[in-house]
C-alpha positions as CSV (number, residue, x, y, z in Angstrom):
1,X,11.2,4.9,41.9
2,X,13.2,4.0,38.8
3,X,17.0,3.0,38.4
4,X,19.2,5.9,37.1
5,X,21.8,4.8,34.5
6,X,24.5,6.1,32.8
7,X,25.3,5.4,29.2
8,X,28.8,4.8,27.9
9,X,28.7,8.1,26.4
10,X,28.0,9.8,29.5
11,X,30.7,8.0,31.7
12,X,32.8,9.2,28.5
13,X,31.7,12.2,29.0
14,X,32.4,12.7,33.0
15,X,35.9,11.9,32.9
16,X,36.3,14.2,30.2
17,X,34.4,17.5,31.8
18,X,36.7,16.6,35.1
19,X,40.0,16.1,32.6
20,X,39.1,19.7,31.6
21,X,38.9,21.4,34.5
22,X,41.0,19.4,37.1
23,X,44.3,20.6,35.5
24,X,43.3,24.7,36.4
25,X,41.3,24.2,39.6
26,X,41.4,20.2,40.9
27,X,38.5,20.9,43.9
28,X,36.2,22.9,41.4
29,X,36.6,19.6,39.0
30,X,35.5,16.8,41.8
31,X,32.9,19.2,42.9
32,X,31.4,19.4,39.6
33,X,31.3,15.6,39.1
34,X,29.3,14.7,42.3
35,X,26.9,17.5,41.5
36,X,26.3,16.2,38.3
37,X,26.1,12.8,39.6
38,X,23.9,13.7,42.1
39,X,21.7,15.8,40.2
40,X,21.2,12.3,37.8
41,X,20.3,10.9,40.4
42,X,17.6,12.9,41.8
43,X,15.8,12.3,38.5
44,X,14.9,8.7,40.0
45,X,12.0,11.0,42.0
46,X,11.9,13.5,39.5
47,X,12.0,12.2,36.0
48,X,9.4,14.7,34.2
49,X,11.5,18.0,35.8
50,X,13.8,18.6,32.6
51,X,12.6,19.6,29.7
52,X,11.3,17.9,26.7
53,X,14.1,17.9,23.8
54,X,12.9,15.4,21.4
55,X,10.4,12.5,21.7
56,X,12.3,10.7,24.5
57,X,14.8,12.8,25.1
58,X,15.0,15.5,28.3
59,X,17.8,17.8,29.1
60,X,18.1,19.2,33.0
61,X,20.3,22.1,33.3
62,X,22.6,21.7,36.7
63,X,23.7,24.9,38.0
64,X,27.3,25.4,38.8
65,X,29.9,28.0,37.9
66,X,28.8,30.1,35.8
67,X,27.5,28.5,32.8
68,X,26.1,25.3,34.4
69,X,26.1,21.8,32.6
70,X,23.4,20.6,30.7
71,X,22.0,16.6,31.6
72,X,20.3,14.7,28.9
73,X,17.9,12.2,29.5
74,X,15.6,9.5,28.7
75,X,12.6,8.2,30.8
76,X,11.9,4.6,30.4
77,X,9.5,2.6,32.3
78,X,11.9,0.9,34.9
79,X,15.0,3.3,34.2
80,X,16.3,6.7,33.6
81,X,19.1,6.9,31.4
82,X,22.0,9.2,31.3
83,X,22.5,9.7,27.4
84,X,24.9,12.7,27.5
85,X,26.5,15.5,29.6
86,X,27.9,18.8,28.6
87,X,29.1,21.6,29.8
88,X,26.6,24.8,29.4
89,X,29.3,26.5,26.6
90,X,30.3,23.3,24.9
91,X,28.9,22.8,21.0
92,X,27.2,19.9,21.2
């Protein structure tokens, strides 16, 4: 099983998808961070689930709401990194 980690740019990103939300509806916004976090982490079983993106790079969509967030991914050979996370509307 390899080590899921979380760039810079993801941790960025978590605290801003929970600043978003946590002003309108504060539950909804700690729910969707554990999911996600969760759902990152469940890719240390599962790397090859998502789908290809670009040579290295995977996206997983995580359901929640209704347009979901969108997880992506590298697989390395002792890691899994978290590049980026977005919400499923968001321009990216």
């Amino acid at each position: 099983m390899r080590a899921v980690e979380f760039s810079e740019k993801a941790r960025r990103d978590l605290s801003r998808l929970q600043a978003w939300l946590a002003p309108m509806a504060p539950a909804a916004a700690e729910r969707a961070v554990q999911t996600l976090i969760a759902a990152a982490r469940s890719l240390a079983d599962f790397p090859e689930r998502g789908s290809h993106i670009r040579a290295n790079l995977r996206e997983l969509i995580v359901p929640f709401g209704s347009a979901g967030y969108v997880i992506h991914y590298e697989v390395r050979p002792r890691r899994i990194l978290i590049a980026r996370i977005y919400h499923g509307l968001e321009d990216r």
